[in-house]
C-alpha positions in Angstrom: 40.7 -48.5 31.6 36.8 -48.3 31.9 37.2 -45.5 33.9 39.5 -43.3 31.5 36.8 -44.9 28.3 33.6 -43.3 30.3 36.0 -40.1 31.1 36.6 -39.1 27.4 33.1 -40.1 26.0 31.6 -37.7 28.3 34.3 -35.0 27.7 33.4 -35.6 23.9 29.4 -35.4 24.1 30.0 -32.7 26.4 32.2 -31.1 23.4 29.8 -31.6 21.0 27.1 -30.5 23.1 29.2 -26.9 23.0 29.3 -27.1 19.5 25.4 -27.9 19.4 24.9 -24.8 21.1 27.4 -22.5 19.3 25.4 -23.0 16.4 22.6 -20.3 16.5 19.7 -20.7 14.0 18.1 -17.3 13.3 14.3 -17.4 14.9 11.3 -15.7 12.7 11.4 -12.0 11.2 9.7 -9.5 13.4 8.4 -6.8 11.6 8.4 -3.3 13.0 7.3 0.1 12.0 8.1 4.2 13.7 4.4 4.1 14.7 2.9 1.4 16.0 3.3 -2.1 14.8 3.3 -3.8 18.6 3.6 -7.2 18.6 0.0 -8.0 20.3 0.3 -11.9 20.1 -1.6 -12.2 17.0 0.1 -9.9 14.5 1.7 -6.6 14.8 -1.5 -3.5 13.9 -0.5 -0.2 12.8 -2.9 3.3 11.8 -0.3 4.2 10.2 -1.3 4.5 6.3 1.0 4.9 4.1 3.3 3.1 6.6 7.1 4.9 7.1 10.2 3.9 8.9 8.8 -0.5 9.1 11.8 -3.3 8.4 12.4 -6.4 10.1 14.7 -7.8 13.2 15.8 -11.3 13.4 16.8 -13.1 16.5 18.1 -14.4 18.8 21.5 -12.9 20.0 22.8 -9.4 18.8 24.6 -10.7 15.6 23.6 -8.9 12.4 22.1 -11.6 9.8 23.0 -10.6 6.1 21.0 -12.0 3.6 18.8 -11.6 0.3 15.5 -9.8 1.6 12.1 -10.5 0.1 9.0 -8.6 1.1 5.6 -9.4 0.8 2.0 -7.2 0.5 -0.8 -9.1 1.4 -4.1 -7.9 -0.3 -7.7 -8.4 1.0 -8.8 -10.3 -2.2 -12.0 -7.9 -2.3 -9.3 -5.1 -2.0 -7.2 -5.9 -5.0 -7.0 -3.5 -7.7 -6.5 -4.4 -11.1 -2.8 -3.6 -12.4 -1.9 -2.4 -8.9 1.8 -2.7 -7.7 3.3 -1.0 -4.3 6.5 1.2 -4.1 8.9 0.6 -1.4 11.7 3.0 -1.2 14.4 2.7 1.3 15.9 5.2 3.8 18.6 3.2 5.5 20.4 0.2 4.9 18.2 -1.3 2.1 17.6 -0.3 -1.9 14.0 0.5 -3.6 11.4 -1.7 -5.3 7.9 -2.0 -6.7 6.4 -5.3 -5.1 4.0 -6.7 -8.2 1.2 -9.2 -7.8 3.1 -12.8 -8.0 0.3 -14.9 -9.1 -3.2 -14.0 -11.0 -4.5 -16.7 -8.5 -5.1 -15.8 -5.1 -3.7 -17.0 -1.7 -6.9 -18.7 -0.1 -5.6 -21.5 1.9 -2.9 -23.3 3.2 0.2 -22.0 4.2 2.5 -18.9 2.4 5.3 -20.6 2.0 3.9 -23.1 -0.3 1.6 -20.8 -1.7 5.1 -19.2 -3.0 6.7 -22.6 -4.0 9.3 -22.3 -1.2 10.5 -23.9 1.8 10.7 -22.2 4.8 10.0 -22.0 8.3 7.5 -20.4 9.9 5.5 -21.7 6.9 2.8 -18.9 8.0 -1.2 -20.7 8.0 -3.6 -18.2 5.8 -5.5 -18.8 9.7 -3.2 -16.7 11.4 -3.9 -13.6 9.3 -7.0 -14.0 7.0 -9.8 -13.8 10.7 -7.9 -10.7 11.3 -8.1 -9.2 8.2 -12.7 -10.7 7.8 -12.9 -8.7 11.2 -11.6 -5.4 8.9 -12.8 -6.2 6.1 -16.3 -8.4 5.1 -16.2 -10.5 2.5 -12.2 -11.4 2.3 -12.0 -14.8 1.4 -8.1 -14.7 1.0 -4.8 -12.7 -0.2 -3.7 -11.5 -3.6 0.2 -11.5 -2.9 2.8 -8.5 -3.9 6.4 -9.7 -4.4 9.7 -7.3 -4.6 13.7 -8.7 -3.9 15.1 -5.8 -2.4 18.2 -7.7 -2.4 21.0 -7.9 0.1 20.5 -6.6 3.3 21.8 -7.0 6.9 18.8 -7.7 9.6 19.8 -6.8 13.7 18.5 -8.3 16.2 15.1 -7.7 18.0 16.9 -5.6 20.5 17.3 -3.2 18.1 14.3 -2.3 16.3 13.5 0.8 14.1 17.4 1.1 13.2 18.3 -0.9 10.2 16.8 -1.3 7.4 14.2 1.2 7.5 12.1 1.6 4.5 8.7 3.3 3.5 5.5 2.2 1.6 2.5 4.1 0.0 -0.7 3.4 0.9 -2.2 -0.3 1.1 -5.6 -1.4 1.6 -6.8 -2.0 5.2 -6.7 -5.6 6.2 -3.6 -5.8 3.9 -0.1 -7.2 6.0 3.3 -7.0 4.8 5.8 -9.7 5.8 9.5 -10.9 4.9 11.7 -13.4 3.8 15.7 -13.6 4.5 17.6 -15.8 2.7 21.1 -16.2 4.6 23.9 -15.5 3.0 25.7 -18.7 5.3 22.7 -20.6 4.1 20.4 -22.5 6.5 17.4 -21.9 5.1 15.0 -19.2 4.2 13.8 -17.2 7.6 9.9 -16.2 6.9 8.4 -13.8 9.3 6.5 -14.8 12.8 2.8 -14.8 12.3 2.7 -12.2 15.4 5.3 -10.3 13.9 3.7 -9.6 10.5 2.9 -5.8 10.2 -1.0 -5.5 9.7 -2.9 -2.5 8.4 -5.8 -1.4 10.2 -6.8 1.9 8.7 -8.2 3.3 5.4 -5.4 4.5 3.2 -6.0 8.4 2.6 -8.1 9.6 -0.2 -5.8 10.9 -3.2 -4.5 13.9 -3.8 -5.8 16.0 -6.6 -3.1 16.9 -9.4 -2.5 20.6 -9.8 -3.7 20.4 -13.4 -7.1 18.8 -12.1 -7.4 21.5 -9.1 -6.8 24.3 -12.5 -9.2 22.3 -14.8 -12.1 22.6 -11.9 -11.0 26.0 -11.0 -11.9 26.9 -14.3 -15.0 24.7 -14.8 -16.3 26.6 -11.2 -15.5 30.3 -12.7 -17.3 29.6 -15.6 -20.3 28.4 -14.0 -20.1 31.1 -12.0 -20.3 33.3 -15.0 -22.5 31.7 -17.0 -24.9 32.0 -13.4 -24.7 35.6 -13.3 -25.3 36.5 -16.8 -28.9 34.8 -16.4 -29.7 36.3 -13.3 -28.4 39.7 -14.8 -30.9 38.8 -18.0 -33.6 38.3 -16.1 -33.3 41.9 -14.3 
């Protein structure tokens, strides 16, 4: 009778051991980008500026993850612009937004997550970012912080990078990272993104583009100059 007892409590914490394992939870967001943005340990540096083709995987195993995706800018304080915001448009698998500045006061220590009033895990230490960003740019003492829900989404595994979603930024300040949040839609928690896997800007963002009235306006200002030049050389013969 002992015998058969010891038998079927082993076969049942054995069973419940399977069910243990069935039961994936999601790991960290990695982000990842069509140029660059290789995981280096740290965080994940790209030249790239604006930044094209970046989204996020989620691990482990190779099932997709659909969920609510938040994405996050994270501005060198000393970089922040007044009334800034930062267009995201998406190519595949994911809708558009403007990511505007959550909170007129800056992210200067502790951890993001409850910087944001939110529980999740990684809860990402302002450590593992703001040295990186001081080494860029002098004088950062912290993050102004860009919010946009780009709502439901499905995430792939890391196996499959640069597929789904793909989406495209304009240009951010150097030092700035972008990271993301999934909320499951089975629940379990909101997923933030590794520390390593946060995509981190390490180039200038290029200088604007005059409008083609401005390139007329100083067309015209240069001819007239010009003009106005050679009459008084023309008065003085």
């Amino acid at each position: 009778m002992k015998k058969k007892l010891l038998v079927t409590t082993v076969l049942v914490l054995a069973a419940g051991g399977i069910s243990c394992w069935a039961q994936v939870v999601p790991d960290p967001l990695h982000g990842y980008c069509s140029v660059g943005c290789i995981d280096n340990g740290t965080n994940s540096p790209t030249l790239q500026n604006p930044i094209t083709g970046f989204g996020f995987t989620v691990s482990p195993g190779s099932t997709p993850v659909p969920g609510d995706l938040v994405v996050d800018v994270l501005v060198p304080d000393n970089k922040q612009t007044a009334g800034a915001s930062y267009h995201i448009t998406g190519t595949v698998g994911i809708g558009s937004g403007t990511a505007t500045l959550f909170s007129p006061t800056d992210w200067t220590s502790g951890n993001l997550a409850t910087y944001l009033g939110i529980s999740a895990s990684p809860d990402n230490p302002i450590g593992a970012f703001l040295p990186s960003t001081q080494a860029l740019v002098p004088g950062a003492t912290g993050f102004s912080v860009y919010q946009v829900d780009l709502g439901s989404t499905t995430l792939l595994s890391s196996s499959t990078p640069n597929v789904s979603p793909l989406m495209n930024i304009v240009a951010i300040p150097k030092g700035s990272y972008i990271v993301g949040f999934l909320t499951p839609a089975a629940g379990g928690g909101i997923i933030a993104t590794a520390n390593s896997g946060a995509i981190f800007e390490t180039s200038d963002a290029p200088p604007p583009v005059p409008e083609p009235s401005s390139i007329i306006l100083l067309g015209s200002v240069t001819v007239g100059i010009a003009t106005l030049l050679k009459k008084r050389v023309q008065g003085r013969v």
